[in-house]
N, C-alpha and C positions, 0 to 999 in steps of 0.2 A: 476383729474389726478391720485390722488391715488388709486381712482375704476377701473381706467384700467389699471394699471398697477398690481392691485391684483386682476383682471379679466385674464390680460393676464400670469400671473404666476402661475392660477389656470389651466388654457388650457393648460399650459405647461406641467405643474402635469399628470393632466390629459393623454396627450396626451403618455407622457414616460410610464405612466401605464400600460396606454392598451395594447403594444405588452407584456408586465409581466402576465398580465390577462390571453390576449391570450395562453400564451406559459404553461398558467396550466392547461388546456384544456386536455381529456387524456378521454380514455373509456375501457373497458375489458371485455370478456369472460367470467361470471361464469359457466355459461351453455348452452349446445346446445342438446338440444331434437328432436329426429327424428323420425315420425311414417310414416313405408309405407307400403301401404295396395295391394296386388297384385289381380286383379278382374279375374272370369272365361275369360272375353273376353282379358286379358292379360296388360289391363289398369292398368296403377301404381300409386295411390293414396300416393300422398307425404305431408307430415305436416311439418315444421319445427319449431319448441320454440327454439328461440334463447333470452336467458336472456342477458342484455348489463347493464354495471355500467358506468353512465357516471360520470366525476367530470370537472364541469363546466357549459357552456350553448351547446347544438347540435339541431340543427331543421330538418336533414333529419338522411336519410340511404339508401343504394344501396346495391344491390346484382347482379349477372351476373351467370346463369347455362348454364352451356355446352351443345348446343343440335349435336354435329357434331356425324355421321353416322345412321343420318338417323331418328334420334330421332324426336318427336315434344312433344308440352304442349299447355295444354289450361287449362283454368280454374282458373286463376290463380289469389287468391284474396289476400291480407295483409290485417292485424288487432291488434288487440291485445286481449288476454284471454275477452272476453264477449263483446266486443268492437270490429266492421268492419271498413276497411276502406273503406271511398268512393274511385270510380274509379275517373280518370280523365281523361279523352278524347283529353285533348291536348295535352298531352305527355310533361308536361313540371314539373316543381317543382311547386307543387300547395299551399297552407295553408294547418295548420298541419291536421293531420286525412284526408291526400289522398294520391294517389299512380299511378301509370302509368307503365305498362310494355310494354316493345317492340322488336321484332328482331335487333339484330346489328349481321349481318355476323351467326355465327355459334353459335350465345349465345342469350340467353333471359337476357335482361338488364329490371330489376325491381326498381325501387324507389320510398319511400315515407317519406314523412313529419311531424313529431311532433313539440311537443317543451319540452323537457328535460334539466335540468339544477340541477347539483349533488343527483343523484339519479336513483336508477337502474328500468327498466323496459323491459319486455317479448313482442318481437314482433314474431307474427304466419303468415309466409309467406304458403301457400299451392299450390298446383299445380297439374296437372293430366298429366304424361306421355303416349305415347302410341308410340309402337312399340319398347319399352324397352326391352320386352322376347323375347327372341329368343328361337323359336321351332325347336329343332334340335328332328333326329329318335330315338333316344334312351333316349332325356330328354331334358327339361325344364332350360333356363338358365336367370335368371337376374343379369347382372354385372353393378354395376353402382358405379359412384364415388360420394359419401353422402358428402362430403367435398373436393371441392378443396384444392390443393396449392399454392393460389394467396390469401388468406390472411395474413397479414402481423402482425395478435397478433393469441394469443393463445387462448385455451379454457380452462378453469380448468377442467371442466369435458362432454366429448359426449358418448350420450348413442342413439343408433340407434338400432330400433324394425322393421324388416321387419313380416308383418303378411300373409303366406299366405291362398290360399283354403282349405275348410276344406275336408279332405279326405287320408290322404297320413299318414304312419308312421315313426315315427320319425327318423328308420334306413333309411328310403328311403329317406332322405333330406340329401344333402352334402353343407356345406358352409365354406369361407374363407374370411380372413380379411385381406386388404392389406396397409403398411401402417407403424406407429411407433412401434414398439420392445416391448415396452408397452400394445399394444393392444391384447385385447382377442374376442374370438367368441364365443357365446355356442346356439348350437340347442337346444331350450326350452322344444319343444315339437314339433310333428308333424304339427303344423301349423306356428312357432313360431321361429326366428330366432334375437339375439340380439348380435351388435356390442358394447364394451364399449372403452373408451380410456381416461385415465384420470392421469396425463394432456396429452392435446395435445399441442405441439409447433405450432408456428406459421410458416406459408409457409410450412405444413403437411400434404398429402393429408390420408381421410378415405375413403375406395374403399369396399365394399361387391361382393361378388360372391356366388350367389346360386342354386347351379343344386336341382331339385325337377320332379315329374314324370308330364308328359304331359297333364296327363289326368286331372292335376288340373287346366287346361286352356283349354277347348273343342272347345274355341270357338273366341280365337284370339292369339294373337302371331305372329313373323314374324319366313313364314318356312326356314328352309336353305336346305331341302332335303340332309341331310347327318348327320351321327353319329357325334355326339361331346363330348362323357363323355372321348373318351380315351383323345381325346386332351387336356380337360380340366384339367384331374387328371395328364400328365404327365408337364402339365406348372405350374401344383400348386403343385407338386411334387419337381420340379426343384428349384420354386422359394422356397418351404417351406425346400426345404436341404439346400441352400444357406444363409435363414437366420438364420436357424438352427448353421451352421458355425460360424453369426456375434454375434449368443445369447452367444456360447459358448467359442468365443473369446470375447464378452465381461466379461462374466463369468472369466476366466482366466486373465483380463487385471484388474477388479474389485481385485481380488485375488491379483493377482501381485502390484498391487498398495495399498493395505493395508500392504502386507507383506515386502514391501521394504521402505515405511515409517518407520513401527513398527522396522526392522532391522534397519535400520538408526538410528531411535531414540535412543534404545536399546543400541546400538555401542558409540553412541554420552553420554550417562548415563554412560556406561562401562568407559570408556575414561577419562572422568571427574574423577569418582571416583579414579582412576587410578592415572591421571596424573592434574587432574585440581583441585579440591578437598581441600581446605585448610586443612594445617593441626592443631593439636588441640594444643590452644596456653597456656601456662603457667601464664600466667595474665588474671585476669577477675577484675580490677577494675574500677572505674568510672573515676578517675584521676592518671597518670603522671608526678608527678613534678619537674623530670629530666630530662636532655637530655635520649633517651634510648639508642645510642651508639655514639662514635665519628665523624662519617663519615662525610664527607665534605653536606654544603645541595642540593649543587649540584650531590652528589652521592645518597642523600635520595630521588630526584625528580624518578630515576628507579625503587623503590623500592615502593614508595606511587602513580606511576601514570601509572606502570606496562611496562615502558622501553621510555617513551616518556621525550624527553628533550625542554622544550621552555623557549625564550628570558628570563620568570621569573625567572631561576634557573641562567641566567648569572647576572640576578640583586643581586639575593644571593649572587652567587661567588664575587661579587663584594664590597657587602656591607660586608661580613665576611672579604675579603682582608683588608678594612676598619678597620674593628673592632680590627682586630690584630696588625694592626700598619703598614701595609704594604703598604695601599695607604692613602693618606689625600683626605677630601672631605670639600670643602671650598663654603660656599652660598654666593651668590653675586648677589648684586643689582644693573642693569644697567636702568638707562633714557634712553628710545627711542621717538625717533619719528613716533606719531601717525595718522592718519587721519586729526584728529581737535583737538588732544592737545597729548601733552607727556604726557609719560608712563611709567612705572615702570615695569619691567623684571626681576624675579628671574634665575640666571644660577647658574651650579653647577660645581665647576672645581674639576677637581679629580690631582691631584698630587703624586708623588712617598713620602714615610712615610718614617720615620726615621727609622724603625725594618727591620731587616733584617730577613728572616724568611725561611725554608725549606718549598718548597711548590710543589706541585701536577702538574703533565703536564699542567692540564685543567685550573689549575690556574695561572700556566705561562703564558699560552696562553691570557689569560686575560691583564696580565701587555704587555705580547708584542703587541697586538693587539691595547691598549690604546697609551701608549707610546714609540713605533718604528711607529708604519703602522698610524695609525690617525694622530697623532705628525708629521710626516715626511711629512702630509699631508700640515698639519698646516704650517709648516715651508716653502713648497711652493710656499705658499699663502702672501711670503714677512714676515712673522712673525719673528719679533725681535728672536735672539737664545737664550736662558737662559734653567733653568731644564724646562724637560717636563711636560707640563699640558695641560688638553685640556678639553673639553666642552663637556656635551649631543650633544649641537646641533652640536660640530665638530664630532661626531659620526655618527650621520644623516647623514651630509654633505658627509663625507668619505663613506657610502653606499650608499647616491645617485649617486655618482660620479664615485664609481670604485665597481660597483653592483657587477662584476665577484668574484674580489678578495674578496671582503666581503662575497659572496655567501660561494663559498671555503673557509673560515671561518668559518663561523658557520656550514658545515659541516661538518670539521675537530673536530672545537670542541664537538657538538653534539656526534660524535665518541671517542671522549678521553674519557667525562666523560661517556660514555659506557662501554668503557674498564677501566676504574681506580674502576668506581661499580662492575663490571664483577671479580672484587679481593674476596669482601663480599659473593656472595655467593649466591645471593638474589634469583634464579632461578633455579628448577633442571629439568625441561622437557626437553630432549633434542631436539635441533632442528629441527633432521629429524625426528622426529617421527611426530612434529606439521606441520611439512612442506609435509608430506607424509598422515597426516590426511586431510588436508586442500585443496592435490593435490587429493586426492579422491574426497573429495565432492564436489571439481569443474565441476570434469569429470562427476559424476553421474549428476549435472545440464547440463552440454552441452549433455548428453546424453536426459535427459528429453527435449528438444529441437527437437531432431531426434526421438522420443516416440511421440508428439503430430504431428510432420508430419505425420505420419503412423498410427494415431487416432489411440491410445494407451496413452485415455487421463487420466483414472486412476493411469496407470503405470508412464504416465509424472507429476502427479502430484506427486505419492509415492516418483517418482526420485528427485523431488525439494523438497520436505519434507526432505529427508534423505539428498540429495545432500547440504541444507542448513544449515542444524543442522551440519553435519562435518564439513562446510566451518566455519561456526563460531564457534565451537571446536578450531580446528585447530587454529586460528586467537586469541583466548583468552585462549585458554589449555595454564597456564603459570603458575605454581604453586610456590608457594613462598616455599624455603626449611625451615625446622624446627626450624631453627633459626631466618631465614630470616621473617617469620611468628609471631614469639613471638617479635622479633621488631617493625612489623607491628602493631600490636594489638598494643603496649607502645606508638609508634607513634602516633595512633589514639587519646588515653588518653592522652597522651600530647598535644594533638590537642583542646580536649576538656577543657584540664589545663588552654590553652592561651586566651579562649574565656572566659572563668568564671572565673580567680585568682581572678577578685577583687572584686568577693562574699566572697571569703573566707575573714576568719582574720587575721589583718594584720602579725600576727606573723607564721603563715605557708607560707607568700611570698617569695620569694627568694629576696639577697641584690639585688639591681638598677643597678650595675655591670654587675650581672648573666645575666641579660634581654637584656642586649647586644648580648649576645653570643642566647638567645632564639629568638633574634627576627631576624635574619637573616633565622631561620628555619622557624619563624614563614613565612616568604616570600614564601619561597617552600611550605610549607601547607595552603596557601591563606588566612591566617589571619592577614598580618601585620598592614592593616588601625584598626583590634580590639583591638591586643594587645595595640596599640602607645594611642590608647584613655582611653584605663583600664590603662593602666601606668602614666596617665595626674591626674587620679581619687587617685592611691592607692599612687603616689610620686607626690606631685604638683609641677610643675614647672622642670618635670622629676627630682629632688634633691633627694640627698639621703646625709644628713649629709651635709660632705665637698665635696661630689660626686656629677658631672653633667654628667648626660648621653653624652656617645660621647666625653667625655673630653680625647685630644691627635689626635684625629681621625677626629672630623667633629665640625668644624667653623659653626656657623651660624652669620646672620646680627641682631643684638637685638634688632635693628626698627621690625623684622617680627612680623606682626600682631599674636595673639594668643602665640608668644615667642616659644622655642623649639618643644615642642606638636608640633604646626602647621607648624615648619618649616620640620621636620620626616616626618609628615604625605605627605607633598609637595614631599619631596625627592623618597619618596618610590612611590610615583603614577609617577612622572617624572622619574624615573630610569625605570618602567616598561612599562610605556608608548614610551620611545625613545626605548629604545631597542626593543622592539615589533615592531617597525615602522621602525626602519633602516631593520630589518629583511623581513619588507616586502617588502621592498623598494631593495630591495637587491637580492631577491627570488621571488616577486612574488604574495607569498601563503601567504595568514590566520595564525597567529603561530599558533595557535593552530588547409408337404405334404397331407394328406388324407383327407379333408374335413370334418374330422364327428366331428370338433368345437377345440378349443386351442389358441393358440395365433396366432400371426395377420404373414405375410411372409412382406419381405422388397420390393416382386416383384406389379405384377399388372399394375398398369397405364392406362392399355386397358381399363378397362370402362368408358360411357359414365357418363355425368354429369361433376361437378367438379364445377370448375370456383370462384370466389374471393369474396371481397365486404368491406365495410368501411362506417363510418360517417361522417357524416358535419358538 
């Protein structure tokens, strides 16, 4: 039983592999070599090396040439470099090393079979045209398409050598390239005409066209009884001014697209330096081991997070109300009923303090928010009347329940302590300049928009370089003023103070007191769960003398396991966590022309040939 069940778990394996296998399967173009030979009797001797990289397993390949107006082929063998392939007479996919061609409609459809599997190799398909030249009275015309546009990968590099009769000088040969922007022509010599193109895209046709004198064909050709050089030179005229236009609009769009990057950028450096640019601060030391100015930490959040206010700076505001005597914060253990046994539940009641204190809108907003709007909640809910106290979770509750008016809360207050930091000084970029940066390089992006409709893909790209570099300008050009700066820098080092005090010795710590009033900041600068544990290390038992941290302000239960350490460290991840959570619960969001050789024209189409081709 256990062989087939790890029989059928190997088939399983297996089985999900295969389409993985499969889908690595891939092949490319490095090269395509073209020799065609044009004979007195007007016969067109074609070769083609076409180099193919496969990575994976492939066992055939197809090809499809265009015979429509009048064209035909014979001769037609595949191989490979010193290697033929057998023919196959039944027309069908035979074993590797054979091949089959046939008429379908207006195409010669070719295919043969190897077996290739990661590794590249050269197949030489050849063929012999006739009634390709066209013998018009005044010259000798072979137009033909050397590669369709019905393949669907590219080439890295095609090099196409038409050879013709020996006889003619090399002013008397006109040829043109039709095709990618890329492409060039050059008359070698009097016998000697060579297309290159490197890269070629895929779905890109290569087209030649060669007027040459008659007389290098005495002896076949199809007549048309009429002149044809003036028609020839005024459609390769037409079409060579026309792509002459796209060379030189691309030229100009290449330009334009360097130049409005580089300007953007440039503006975007200018700007900064200007207006974003810190300036140079008055402190360079490694440590802070004061406050660096008064401000509330809820005023410090604008200043160290560049104007963003979340739930954690109301946990500060709250735990500083704390500190100074204005709120009490009482831990409490309640028994609940569990699944399959009772349980034990820490809550944290905050209550009005005995200090009476001068305090800040934003921190008013705090006491009315606790105790009028939660409290009145509470009291609803049939709750006995006495002073007000109320719960984390009646916090929650109170934002799940009445989401509007909590929403409209903490937008209000997010805007007070806007305005109450907005005193300090902390920013001097003025607004419209950021909002006038930021409206430019919006508009240069929706402009790059309406540039790549109108393939002006340089230009649209220059526009989104420059248009993006302003837009985030704009959105971060926020400079902190001189002072505001040198607080910044103290801030930091006092950041760095509260993660490493208690390497230092003990006689550079501050009293156990002070670390009250640091560790509400430390809230705003994300280090509270560090500092509460380096205070467990440098004061055991948080003690300091006759001093207990928290003494007047916050009750704990002396059953908490780990003792005050671990009842802070609770407090401080539950004050940030509920808040964080009614906020969301509340809002919604996250808190926080002339033929005598040059480059290739865009027109053409008219010649024969062409047609597509792929692997298996």
């Amino acid at each position: 039983m256990a062989r087939r069940l790890l029989a059928a778990l190997l088939l399983a394996a297996f089985a999900l592999a295969a389409p993985a296998v499969h889908a690595e399967r891939s092949y490319r173009f490095p090269s395509l070599l073209i020799d065609a030979v044009v004979r007195e009797d007007g016969t067109v001797h074609i070769v083609e090396s076409r180099t193919v990289s496969f990575t994976g397993a492939f066992s055939g390949f197809y090809q499809s040439i265009n015979l429509a107006g009048g064209i035909s082929i014979d001769n037609v063998t595949v191989g490979e470099p010193g290697t033929a392939y057998e023919y196959n007479p039944a027309h069908n996919i035979g074993p590797a090393g054979t091949y089959f061609a046939e008429r379908r409609g207006d195409e010669l459809y070719v295919d043969w079979s190897f077996a290739a599997e990661d590794e590249t190799r050269t197949f030489v398909l050849s063929y012999a045209l006739h009634n390709a030249v066209l013998i018009h009275n005044d010259t000798a015309e072979f137009y033909y398409k050397f590669v369709g546009d019905d393949w669907d990968r590219g080439v890295d590099q095609v090099v196409v050598t038409l050879r013709l009769p020996s006889g003619a000088a090399p002013e008397e040969i006109r040829a043109w390239g039709h095709g990618p922007l890329n492409g060039l022509v050059e008359i070698v010599d009097g016998q000697t005409v060579r297309w290159t193109v490197s890269p070629l895209k895929a779905n890109t046709m290569v087209e030649g066209r060669v007027a040459f004198p008659t007389y290098l064909v005495p002896r076949g050709g199809r007549q048309t009884g009429r002149d044809g050089l003036p028609s020839i030179l005024a459609a390769e005229e037409r079409w060579a001014a026309e792509t002459n236009r796209q060379r030189q609009r691309a030229r100009i769009d290449v330009a334009l697209g360097i130049l409005t990057a580089a300007v953007g950028i440039l503006a975007t450096v200018a700007l900064w330096l200007r207006y974003g640019k810190a300036h140079p601060a008055d402190f360079e030391g490694d440590y802070y081991r004061e406050l660096p100015a008064d401000y509330s930490p809820a005023e410090l959040a604008i200043l160290w997070s560049g104007g963003f206010v979340t739930p954690k700076e109301f946990s500060a505001a709250l735990l500083d109300l704390a500190r100074r005597g204005v709120i009490r914060i009482t831990e409490e253990t309640v028994e609940e009923r569990g699944i399959l046994k009772r349980k034990q539940t820490t809550h944290y009641r905050f209550s009005m303090g005995e200090v009476e204190a001068p305090l800040k809108l934003h921190e008013q907003a705090v006491l009315d928010l606790l105790f009028e709007d939660v409290w009145n909640a509470v009291r609803e809910k049939g709750t006995p009347d006495g002073p007000p106290a109320v719960t984390l979770a009646d916090v929650e509750q109170y934002a799940r329940r009445r989401k509007r008016d909590f929403a409209l809360f903490w937008k209000d207050w997010q805007e007070t302590v806007k305005v109450a930091a907005a005193e300090h000084n902390f920013f001097e970029s003025p607004a419209t300049i950021r909002a006038m940066v930021f409206l430019v390089g919006l508009a240069g992006i929706l402009v790059a928009v309406l540039a790549f409709a109108m393939q002006w893909l340089f230009s649209g790209v220059g526009l989104i370089v420059a248009g993006s570099a302003l837009v985030m300008a704009g959105a971060l050009m926020r400079r902190r003023t001189a002072q505001a700066n040198n607080d910044y820098v103290r801030w930091k080092a006092f950041r760095r103070f509260l993660l490493h005090f208690s390497e230092l010795p003990r006689q550079e710590v501050p009293a156990l007191i002070v670390w009250e009033h640091y560790l509400v900041y430390a809230v705003t600068l994300g280090v509270a769960q560090q500092v509460i544990k380096q205070l467990q290390i440098v004061f055991p038992n948080l003690e300091d003398g006759q001093y207990r941290f928290g003494h007047g302000w916050y009750y704990y239960h002396m059953g908490t396991r780990g003792g005050l350490h671990t009842g802070l460290v609770n407090l401080t991840n539950a004050m940030q966590a509920s808040f964080a959570q009614s906020v969301q619960l509340a809002t919604g969001q996250s808190s926080s022309g002339s033929g005598r050789g040059g480059g290739f024209s865009g027109g053409g189409g008219g010649g024969f040939g062409g047609g597509g081709g792929g692997a298996r």
